[in-house]
Backbone as XML, in Angstrom:
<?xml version="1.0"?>
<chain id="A" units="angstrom">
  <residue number="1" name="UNK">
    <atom name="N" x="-26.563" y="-2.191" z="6.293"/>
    <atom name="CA" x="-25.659" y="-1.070" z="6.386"/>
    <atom name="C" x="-25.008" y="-0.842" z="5.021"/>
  </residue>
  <residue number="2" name="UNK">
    <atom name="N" x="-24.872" y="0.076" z="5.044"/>
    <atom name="CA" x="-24.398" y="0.980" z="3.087"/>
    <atom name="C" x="-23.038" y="1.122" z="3.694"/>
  </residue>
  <residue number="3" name="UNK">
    <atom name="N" x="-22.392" y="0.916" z="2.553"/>
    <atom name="CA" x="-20.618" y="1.727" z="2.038"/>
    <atom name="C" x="-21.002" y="2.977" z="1.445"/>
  </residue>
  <residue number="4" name="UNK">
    <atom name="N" x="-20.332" y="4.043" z="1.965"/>
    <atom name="CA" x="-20.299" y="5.647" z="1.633"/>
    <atom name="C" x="-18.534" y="5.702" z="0.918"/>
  </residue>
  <residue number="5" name="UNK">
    <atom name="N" x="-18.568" y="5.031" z="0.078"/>
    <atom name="CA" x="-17.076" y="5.317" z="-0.811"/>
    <atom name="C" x="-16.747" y="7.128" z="-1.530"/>
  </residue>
  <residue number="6" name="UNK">
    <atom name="N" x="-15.873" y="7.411" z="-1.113"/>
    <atom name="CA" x="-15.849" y="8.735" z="-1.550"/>
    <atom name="C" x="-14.816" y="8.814" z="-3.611"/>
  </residue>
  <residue number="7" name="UNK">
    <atom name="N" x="-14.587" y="9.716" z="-3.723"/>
    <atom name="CA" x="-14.091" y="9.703" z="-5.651"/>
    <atom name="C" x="-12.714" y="9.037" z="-5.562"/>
  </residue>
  <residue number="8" name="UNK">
    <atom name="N" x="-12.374" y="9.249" z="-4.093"/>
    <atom name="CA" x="-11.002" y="8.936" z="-3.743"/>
    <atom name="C" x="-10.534" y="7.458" z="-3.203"/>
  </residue>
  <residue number="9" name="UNK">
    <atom name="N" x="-11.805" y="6.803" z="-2.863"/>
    <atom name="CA" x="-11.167" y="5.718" z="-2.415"/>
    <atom name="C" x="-11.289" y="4.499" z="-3.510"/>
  </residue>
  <residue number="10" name="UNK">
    <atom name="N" x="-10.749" y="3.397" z="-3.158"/>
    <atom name="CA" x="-10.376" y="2.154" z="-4.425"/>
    <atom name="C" x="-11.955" y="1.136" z="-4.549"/>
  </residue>
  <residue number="11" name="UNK">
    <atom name="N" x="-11.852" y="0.595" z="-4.839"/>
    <atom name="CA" x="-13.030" y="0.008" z="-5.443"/>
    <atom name="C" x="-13.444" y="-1.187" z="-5.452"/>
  </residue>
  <residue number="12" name="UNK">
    <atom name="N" x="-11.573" y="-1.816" z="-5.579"/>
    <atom name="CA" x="-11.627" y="-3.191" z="-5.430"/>
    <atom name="C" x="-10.778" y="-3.563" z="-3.720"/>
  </residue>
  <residue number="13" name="UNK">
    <atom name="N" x="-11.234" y="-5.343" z="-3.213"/>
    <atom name="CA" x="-10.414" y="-5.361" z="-2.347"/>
    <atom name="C" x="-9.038" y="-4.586" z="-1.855"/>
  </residue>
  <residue number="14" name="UNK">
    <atom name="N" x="-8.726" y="-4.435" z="-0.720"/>
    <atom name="CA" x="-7.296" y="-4.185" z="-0.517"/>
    <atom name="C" x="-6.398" y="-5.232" z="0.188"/>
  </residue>
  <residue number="15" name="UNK">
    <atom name="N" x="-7.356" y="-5.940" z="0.073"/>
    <atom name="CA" x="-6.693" y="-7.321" z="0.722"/>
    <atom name="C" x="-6.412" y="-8.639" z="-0.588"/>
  </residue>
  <residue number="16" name="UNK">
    <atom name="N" x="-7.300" y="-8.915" z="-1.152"/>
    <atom name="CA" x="-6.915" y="-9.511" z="-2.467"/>
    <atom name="C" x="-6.776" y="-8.878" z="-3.952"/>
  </residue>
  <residue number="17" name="UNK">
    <atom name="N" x="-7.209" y="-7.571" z="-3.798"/>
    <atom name="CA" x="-7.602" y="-6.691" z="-5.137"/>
    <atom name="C" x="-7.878" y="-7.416" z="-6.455"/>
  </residue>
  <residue number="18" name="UNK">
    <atom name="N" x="-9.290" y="-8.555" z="-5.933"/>
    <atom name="CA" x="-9.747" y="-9.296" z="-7.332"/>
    <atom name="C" x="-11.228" y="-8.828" z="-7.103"/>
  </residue>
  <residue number="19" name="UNK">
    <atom name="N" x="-11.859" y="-8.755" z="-5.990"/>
    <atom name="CA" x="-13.429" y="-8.385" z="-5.615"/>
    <atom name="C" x="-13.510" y="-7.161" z="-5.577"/>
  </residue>
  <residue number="20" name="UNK">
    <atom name="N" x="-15.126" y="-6.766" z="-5.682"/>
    <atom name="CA" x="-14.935" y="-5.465" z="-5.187"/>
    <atom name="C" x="-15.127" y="-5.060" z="-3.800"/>
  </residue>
  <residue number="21" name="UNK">
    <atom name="N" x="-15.201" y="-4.173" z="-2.963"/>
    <atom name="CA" x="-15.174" y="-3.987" z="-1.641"/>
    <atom name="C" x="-16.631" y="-3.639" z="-1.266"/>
  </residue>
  <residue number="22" name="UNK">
    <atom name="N" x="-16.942" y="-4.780" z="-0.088"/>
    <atom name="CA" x="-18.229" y="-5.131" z="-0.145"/>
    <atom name="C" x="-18.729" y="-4.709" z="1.663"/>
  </residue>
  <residue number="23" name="UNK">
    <atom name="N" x="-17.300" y="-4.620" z="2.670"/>
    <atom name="CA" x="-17.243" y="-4.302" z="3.779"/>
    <atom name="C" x="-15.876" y="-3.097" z="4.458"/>
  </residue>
  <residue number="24" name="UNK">
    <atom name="N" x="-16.158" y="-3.024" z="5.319"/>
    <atom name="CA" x="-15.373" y="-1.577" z="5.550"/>
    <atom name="C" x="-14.660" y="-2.324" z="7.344"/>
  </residue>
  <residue number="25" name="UNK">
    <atom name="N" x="-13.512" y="-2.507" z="7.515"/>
    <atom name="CA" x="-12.702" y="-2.893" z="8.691"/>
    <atom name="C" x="-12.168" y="-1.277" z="9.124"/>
  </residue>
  <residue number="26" name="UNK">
    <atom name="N" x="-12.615" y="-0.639" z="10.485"/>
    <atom name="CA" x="-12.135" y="0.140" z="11.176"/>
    <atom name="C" x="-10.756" y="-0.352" z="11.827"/>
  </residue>
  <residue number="27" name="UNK">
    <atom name="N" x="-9.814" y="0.261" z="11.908"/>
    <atom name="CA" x="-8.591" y="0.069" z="13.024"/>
    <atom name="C" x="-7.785" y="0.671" z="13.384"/>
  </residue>
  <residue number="28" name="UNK">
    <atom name="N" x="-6.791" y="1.113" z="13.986"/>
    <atom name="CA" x="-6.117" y="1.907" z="14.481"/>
    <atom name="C" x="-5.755" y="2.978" z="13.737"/>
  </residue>
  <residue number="29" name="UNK">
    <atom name="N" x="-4.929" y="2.269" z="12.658"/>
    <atom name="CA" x="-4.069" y="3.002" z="11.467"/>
    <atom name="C" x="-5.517" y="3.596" z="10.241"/>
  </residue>
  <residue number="30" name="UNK">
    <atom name="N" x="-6.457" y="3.139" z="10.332"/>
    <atom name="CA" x="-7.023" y="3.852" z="9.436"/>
    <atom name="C" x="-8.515" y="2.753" z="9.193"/>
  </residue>
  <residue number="31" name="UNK">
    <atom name="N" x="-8.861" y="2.452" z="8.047"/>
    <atom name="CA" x="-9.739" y="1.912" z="7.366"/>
    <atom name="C" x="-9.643" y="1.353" z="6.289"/>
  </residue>
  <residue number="32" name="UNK">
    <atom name="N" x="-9.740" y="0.085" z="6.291"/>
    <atom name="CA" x="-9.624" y="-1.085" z="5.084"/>
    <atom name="C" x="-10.555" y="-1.879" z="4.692"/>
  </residue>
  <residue number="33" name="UNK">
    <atom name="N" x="-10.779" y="-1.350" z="3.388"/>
    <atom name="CA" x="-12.184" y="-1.682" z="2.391"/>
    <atom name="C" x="-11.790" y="-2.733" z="2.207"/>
  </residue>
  <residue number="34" name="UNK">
    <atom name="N" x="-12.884" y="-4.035" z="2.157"/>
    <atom name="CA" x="-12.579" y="-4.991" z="1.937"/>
    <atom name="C" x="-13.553" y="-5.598" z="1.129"/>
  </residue>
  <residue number="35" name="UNK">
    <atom name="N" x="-13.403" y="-6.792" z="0.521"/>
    <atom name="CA" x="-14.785" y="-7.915" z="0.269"/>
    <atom name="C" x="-14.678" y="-8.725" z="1.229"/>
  </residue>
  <residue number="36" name="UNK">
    <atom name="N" x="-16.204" y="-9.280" z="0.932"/>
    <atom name="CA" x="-16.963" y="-10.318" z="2.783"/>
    <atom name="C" x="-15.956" y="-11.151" z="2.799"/>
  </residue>
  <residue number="37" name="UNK">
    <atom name="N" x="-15.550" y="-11.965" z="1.640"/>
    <atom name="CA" x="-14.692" y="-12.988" z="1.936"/>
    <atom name="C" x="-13.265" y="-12.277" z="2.835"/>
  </residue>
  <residue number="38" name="UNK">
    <atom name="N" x="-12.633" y="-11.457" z="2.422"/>
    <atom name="CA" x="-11.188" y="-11.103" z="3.268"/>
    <atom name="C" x="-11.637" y="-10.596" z="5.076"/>
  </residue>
  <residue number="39" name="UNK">
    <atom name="N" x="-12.816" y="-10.025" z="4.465"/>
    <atom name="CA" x="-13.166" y="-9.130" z="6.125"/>
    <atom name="C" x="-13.729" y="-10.465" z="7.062"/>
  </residue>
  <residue number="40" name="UNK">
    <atom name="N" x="-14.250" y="-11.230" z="6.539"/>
    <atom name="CA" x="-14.527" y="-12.493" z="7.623"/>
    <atom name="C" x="-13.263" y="-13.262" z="7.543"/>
  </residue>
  <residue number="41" name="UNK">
    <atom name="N" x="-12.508" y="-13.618" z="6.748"/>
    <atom name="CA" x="-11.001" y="-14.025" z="7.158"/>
    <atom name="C" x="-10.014" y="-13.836" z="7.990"/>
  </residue>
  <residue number="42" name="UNK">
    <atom name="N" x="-10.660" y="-12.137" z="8.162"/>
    <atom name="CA" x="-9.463" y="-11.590" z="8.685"/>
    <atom name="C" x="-8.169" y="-11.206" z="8.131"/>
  </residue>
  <residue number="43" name="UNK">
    <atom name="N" x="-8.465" y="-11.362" z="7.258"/>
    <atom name="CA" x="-6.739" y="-10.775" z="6.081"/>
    <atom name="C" x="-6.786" y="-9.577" z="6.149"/>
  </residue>
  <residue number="44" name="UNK">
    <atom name="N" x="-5.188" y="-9.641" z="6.341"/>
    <atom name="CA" x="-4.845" y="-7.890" z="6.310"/>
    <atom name="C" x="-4.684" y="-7.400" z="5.310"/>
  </residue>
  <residue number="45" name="UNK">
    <atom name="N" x="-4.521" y="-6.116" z="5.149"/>
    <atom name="CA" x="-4.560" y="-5.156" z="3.375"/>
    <atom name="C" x="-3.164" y="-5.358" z="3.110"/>
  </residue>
  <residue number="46" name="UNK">
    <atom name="N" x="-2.882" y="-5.821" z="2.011"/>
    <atom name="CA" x="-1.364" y="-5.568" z="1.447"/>
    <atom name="C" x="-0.926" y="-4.399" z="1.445"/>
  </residue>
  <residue number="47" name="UNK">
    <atom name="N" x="-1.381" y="-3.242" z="1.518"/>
    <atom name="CA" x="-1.181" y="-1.937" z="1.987"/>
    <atom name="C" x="-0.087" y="-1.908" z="3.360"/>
  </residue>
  <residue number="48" name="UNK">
    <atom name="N" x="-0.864" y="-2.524" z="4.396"/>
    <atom name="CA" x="0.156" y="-2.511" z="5.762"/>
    <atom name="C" x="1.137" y="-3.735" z="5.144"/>
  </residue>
  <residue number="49" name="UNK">
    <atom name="N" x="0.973" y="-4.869" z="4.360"/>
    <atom name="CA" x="2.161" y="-5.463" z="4.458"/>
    <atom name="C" x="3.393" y="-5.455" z="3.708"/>
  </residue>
  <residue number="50" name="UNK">
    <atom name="N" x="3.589" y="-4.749" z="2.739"/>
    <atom name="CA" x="3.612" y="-4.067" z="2.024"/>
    <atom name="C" x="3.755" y="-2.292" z="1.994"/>
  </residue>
  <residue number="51" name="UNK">
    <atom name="N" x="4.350" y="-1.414" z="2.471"/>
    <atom name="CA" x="4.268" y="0.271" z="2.624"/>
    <atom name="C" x="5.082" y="0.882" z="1.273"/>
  </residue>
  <residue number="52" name="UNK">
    <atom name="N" x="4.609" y="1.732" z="1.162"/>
    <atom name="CA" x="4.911" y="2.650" z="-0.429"/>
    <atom name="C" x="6.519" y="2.598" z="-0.768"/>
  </residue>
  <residue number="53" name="UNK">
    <atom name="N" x="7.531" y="2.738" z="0.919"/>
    <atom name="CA" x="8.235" y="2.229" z="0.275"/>
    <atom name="C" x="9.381" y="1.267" z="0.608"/>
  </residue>
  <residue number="54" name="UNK">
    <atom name="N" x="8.518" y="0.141" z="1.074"/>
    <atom name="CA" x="9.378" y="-0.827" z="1.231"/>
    <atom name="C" x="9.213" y="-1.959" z="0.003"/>
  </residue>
  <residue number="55" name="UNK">
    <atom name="N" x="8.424" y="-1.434" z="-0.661"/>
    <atom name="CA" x="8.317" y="-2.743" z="-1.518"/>
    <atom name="C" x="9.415" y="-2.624" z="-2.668"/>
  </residue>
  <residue number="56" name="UNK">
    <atom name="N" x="10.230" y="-2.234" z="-3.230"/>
    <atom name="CA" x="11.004" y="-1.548" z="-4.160"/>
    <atom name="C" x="12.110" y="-1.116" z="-3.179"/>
  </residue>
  <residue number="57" name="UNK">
    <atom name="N" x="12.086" y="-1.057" z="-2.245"/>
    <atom name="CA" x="13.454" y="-0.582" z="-0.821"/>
    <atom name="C" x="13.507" y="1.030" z="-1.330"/>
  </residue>
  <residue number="58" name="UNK">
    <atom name="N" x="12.901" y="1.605" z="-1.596"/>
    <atom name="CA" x="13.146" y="2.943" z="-2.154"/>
    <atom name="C" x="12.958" y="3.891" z="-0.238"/>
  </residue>
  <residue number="59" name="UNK">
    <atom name="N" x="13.899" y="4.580" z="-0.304"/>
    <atom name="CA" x="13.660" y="5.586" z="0.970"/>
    <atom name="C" x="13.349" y="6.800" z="0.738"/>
  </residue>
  <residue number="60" name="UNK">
    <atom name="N" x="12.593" y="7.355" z="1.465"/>
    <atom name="CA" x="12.218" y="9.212" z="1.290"/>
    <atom name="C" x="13.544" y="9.686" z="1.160"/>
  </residue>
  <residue number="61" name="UNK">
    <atom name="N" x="14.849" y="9.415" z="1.938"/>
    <atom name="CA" x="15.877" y="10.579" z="1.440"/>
    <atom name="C" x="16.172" y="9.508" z="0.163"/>
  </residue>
  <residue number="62" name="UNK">
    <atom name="N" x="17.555" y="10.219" z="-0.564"/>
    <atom name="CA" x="17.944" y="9.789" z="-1.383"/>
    <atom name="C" x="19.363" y="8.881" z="-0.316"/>
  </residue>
  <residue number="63" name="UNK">
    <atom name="N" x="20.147" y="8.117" z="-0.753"/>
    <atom name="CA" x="21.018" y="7.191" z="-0.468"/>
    <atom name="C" x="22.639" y="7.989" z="-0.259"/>
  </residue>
  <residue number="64" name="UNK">
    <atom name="N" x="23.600" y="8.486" z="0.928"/>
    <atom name="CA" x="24.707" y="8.488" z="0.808"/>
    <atom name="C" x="25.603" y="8.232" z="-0.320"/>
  </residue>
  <residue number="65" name="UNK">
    <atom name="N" x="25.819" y="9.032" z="-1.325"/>
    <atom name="CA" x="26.740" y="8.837" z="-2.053"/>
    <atom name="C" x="28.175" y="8.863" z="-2.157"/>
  </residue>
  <residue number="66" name="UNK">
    <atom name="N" x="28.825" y="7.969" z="-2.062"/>
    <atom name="CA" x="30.309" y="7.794" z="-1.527"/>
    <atom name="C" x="31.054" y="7.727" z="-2.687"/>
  </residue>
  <residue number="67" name="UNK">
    <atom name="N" x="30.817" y="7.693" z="-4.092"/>
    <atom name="CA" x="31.443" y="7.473" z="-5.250"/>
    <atom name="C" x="31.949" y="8.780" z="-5.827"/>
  </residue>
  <residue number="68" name="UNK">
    <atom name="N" x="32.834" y="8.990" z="-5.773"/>
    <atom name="CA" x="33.391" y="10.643" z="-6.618"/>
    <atom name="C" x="32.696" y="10.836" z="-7.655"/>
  </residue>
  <residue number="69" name="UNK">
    <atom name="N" x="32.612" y="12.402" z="-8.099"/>
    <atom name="CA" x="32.054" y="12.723" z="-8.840"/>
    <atom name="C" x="32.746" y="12.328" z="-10.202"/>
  </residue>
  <residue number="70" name="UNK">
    <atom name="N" x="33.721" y="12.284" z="-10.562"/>
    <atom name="CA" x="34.904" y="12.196" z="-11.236"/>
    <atom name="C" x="35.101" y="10.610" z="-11.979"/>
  </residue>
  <residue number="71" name="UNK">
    <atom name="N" x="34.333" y="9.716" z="-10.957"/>
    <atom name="CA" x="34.754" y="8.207" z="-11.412"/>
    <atom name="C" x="34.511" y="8.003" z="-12.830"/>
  </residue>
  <residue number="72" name="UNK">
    <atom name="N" x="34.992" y="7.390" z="-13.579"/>
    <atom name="CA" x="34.552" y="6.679" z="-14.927"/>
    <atom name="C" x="35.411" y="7.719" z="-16.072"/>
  </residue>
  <residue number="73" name="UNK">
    <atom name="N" x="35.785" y="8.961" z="-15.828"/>
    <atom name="CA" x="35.645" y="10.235" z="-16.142"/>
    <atom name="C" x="37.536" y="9.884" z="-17.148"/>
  </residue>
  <residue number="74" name="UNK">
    <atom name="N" x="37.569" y="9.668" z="-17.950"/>
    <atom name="CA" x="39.161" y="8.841" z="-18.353"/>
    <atom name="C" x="39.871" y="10.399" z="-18.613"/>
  </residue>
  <residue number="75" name="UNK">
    <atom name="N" x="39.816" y="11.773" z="-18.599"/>
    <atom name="CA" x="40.460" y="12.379" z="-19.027"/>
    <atom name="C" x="42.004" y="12.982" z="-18.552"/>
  </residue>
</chain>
């Protein structure tokens, strides 16, 4: 069975990102390219453990700002 990688997808593992991706894991949330070694392991993609933005704590809105505009401001 062949990998059909499109311009868009990654190249290397997404589970260790040192190999290149040698097998393809179907699952709920999507599809995770893998190498033989992670896909017979069973390791999950640092992708799910890991999300765009929890790794950095960054949130889609921006954060409640409670600090006056004015602070620091000595005049």
């Amino acid at each position: 069975m062949s990998i059909n990688l499109s311009a868009a997808d990654v190249r290397a593992c997404e589970a260790c990102w040192r190999a290149p991706v040698t097998a393809v894991r179907h699952a709920e949330g999507g599809r995770g390219l893998l190498c033989r070694a992670c896909a017979e392991g069973g390791r999950p993609r640092r992708v799910d453990l890991f999300p765009p933005y929890g790794i950095y704590r960054l949130h889609p809105r921006p954060a409640d700002r409670t600090v006056p505009p004015d602070r620091g401001d000595a005049r």
